[in-house]
N, CA, C and O atoms as a GROMACS GRO file, in nm:
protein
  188
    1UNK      N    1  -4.809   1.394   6.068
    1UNK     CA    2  -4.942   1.366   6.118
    1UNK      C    3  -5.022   1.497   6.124
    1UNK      O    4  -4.965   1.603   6.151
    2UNK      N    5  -5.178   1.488   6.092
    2UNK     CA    6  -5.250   1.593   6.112
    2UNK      C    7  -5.303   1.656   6.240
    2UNK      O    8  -5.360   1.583   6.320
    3UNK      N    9  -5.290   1.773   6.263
    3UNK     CA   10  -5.306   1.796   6.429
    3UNK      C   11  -5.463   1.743   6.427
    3UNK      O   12  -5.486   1.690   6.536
    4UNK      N   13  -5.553   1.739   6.361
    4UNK     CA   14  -5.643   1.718   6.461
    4UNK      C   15  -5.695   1.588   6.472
    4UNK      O   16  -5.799   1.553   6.528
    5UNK      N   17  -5.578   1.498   6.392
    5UNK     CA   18  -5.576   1.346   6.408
    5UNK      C   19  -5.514   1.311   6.567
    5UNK      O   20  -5.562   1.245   6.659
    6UNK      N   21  -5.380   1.391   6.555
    6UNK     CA   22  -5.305   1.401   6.701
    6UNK      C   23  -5.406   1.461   6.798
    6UNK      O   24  -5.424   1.393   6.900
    7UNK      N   25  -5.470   1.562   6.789
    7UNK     CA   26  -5.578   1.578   6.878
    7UNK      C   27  -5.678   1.514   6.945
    7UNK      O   28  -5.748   1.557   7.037
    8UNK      N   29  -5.681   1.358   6.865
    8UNK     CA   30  -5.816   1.284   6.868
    8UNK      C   31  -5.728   1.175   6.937
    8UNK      O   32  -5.803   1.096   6.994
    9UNK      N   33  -5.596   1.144   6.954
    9UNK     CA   34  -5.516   1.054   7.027
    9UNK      C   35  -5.565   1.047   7.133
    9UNK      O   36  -5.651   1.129   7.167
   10UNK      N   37  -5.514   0.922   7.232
   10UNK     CA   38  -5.507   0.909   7.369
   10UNK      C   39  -5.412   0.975   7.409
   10UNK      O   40  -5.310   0.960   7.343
   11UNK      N   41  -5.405   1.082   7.540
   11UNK     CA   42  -5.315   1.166   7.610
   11UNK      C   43  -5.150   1.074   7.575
   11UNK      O   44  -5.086   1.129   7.486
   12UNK      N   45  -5.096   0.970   7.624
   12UNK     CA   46  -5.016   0.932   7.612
   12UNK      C   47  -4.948   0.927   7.476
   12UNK      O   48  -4.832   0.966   7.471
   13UNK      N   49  -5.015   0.877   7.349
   13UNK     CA   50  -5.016   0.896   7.217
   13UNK      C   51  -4.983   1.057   7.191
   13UNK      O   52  -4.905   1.087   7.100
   14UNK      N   53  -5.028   1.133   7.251
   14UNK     CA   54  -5.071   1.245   7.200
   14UNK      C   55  -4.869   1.352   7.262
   14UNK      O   56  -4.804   1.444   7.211
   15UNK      N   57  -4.850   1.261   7.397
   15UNK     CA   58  -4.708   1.334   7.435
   15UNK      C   59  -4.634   1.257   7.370
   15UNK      O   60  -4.525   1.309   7.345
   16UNK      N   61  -4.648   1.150   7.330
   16UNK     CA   62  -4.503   1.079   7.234
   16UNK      C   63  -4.504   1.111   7.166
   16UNK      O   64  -4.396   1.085   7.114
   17UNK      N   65  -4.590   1.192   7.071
   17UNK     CA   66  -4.605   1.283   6.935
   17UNK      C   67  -4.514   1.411   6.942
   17UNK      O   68  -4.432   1.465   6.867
   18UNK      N   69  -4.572   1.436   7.077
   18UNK     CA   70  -4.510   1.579   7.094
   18UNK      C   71  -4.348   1.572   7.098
   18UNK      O   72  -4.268   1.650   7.047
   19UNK      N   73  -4.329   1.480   7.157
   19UNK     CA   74  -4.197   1.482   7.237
   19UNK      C   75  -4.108   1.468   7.116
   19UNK      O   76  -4.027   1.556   7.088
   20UNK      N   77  -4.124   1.339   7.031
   20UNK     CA   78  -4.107   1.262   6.936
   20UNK      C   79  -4.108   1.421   6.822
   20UNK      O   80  -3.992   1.423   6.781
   21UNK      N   81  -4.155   1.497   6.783
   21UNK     CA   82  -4.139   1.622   6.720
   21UNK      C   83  -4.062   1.723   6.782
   21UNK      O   84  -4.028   1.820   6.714
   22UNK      N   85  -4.040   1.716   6.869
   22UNK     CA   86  -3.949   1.854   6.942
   22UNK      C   87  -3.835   1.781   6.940
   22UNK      O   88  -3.736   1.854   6.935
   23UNK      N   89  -3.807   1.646   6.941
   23UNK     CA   90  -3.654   1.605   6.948
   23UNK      C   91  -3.617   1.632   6.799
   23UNK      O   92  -3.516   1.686   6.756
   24UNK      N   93  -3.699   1.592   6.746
   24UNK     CA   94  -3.657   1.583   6.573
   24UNK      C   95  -3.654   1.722   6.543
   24UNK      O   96  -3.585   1.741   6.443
   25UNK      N   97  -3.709   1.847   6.599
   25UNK     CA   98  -3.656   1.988   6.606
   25UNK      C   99  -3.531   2.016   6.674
   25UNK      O  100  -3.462   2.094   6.610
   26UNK      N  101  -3.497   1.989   6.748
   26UNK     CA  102  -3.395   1.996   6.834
   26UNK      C  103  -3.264   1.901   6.751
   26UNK      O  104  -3.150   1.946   6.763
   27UNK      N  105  -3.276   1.824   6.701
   27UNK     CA  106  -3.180   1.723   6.583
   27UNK      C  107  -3.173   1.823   6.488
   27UNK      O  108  -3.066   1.879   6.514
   28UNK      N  109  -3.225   1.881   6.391
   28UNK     CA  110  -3.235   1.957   6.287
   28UNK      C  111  -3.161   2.067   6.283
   28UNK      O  112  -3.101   2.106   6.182
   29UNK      N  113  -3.162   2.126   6.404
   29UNK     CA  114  -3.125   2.269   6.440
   29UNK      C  115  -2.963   2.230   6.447
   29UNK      O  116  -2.879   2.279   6.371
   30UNK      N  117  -2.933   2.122   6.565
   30UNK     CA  118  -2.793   2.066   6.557
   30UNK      C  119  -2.783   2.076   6.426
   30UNK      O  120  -2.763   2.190   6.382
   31UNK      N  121  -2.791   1.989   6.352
   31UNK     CA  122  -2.723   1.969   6.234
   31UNK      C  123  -2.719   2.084   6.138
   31UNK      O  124  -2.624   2.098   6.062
   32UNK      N  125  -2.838   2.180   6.140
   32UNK     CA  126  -2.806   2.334   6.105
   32UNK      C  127  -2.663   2.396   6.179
   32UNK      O  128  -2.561   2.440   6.126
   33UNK      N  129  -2.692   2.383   6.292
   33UNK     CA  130  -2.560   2.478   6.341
   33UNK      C  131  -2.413   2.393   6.308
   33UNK      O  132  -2.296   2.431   6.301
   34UNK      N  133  -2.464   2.287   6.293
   34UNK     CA  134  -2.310   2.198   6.234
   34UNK      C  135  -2.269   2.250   6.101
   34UNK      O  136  -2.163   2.309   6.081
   35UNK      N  137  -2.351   2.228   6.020
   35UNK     CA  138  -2.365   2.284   5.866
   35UNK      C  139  -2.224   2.445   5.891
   35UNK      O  140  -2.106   2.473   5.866
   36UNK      N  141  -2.362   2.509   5.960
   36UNK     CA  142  -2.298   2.726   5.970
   36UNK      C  143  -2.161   2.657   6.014
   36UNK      O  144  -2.069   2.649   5.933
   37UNK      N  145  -2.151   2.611   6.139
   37UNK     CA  146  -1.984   2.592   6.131
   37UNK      C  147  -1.862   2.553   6.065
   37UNK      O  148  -1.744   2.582   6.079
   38UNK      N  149  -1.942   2.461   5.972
   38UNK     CA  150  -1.864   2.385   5.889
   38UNK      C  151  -1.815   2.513   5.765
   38UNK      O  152  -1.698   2.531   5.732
   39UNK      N  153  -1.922   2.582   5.716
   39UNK     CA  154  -1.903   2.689   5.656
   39UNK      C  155  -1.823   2.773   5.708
   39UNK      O  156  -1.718   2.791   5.646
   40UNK      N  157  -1.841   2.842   5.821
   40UNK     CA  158  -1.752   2.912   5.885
   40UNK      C  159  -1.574   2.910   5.831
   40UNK      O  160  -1.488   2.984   5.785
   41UNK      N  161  -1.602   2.732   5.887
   41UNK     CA  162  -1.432   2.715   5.856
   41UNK      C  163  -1.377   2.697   5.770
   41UNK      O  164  -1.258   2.725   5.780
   42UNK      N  165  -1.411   2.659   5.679
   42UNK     CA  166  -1.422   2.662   5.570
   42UNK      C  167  -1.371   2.788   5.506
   42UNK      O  168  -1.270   2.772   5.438
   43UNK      N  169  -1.411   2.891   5.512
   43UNK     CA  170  -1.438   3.030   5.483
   43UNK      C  171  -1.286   3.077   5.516
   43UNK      O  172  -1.204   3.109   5.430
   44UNK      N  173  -1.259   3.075   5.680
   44UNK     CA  174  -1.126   3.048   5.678
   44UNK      C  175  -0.972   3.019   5.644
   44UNK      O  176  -0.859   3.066   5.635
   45UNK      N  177  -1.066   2.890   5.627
   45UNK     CA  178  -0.888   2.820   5.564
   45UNK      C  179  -0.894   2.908   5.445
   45UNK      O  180  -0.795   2.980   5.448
   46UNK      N  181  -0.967   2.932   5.343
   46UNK     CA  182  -0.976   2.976   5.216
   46UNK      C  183  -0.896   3.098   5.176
   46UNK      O  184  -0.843   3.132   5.070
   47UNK      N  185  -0.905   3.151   5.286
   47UNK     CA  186  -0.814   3.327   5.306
   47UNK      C  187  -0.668   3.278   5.262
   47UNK      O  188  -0.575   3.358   5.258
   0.00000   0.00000   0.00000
C-alpha cells in the first residue's frame, strides 16, 4: 500500500496497517535467522 493512501485511512485502518506490517517484519527476520542457522549447521556437519 502507498503511504499516503495509508495516510488518508481512518486511524483504526491506519494501526492495522501498521501493526499488520511490523508483524510481517518481525516473520521475515525469523525466518532470516532460521535460514543463518540452518547454514551455520550445516557448515558444521561438513568439516
Amino acid at each position: 500500500m502507498v503511504p499516503s493512501v495509508i495516510l488518508n485511512l481512518p486511524e483504526r485502518e491506519k494501526q492495522f496497517v501498521l501493526v499488520s506490517t511490523a508483524l510481517e517484519i518481525e516473520k521475515k527476520a525469523e525466518q532470516a535467522r532460521k535460514m543463518e542457522e540452518a547454514k551455520r549447521r550445516g557448515k558444521r556437519r561438513g568439516r
